[in-house]
C-alpha positions in Angstrom: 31.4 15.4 2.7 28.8 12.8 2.8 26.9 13.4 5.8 27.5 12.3 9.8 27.6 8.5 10.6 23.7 8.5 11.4 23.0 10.0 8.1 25.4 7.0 6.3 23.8 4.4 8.7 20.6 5.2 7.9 20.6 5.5 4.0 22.6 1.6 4.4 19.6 0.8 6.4 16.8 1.8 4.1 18.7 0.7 1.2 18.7 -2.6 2.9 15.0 -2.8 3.7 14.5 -1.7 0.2 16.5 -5.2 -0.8 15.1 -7.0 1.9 11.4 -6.0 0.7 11.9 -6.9 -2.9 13.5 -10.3 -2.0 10.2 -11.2 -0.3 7.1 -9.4 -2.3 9.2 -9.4 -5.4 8.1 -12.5 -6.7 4.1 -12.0 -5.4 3.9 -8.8 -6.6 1.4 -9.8 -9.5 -0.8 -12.0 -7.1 -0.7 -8.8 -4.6 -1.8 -6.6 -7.0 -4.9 -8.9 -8.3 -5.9 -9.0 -4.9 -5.8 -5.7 -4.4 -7.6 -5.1 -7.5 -10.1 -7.3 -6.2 -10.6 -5.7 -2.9 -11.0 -2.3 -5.0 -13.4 -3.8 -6.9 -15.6 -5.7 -3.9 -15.1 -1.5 -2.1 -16.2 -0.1 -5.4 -19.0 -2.2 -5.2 -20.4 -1.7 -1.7 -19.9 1.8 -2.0 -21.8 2.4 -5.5 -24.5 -0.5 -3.7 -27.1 1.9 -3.0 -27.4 3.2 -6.2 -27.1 0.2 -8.6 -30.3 -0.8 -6.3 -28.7 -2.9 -3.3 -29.9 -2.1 0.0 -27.0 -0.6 1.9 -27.6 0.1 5.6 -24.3 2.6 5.7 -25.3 4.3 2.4 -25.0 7.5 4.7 -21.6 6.7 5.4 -20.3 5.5 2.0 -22.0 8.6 -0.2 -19.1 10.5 0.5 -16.5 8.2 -0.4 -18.4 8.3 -3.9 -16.7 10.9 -5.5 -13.1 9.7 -5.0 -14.6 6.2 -7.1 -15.2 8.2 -10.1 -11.8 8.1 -11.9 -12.0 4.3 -11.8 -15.6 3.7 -12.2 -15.1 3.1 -15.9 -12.2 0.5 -15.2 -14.3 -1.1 -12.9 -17.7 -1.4 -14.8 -15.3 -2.9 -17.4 -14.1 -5.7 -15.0 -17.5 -6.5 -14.0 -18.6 -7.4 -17.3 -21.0 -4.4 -17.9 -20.6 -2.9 -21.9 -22.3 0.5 -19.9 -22.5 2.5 -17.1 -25.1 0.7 -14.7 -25.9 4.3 -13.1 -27.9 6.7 -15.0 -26.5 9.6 -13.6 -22.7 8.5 -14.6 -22.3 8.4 -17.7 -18.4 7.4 -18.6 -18.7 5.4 -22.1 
């Protein structure tokens, strides 16, 4: 069969949340993902702070985060305009 009432119901339901969603974000959904981009990139930035020689009072904090910024740490350096890695000690070109 195909399931009890609540089952049926709810698969309608998220099927229309899932129109309902696209409908609205659907045509932003290239300005959404610039700015999320950019809030990636301003993170990125205040976590590597410290060691491209800003002074960073939650460095403490934010060294841990630092190894889950190394996959896009190329990416970003790229964005930002540097040919090079600005950090000697991560070396990705």
């Amino acid at each position: 069969m195909h399931g009890t009432a609540a089952q049926r119901l709810s698969r309608r339901w998220a099927a229309f949340r899932d129109g309902l969603t696209e409908y609205y974000a659907g045509p932003y959904r290239q300005t959404l993902a610039r700015e999320r981009r950019d809030e990636d990139d301003l993170f990125t930035l205040v976590v590597l702070g410290e060691a491209l020689g800003v002074p960073d009072p939650a460095a403490y904090y934010s060294a841990e985060l630092m190894p889950m910024l190394t996959e896009d740490f190329h990416a970003w350096h790229r964005r930002m305009g540097m040919p090079r890695s600005p950090l000697d000690q991560v070396s990705c070109c």
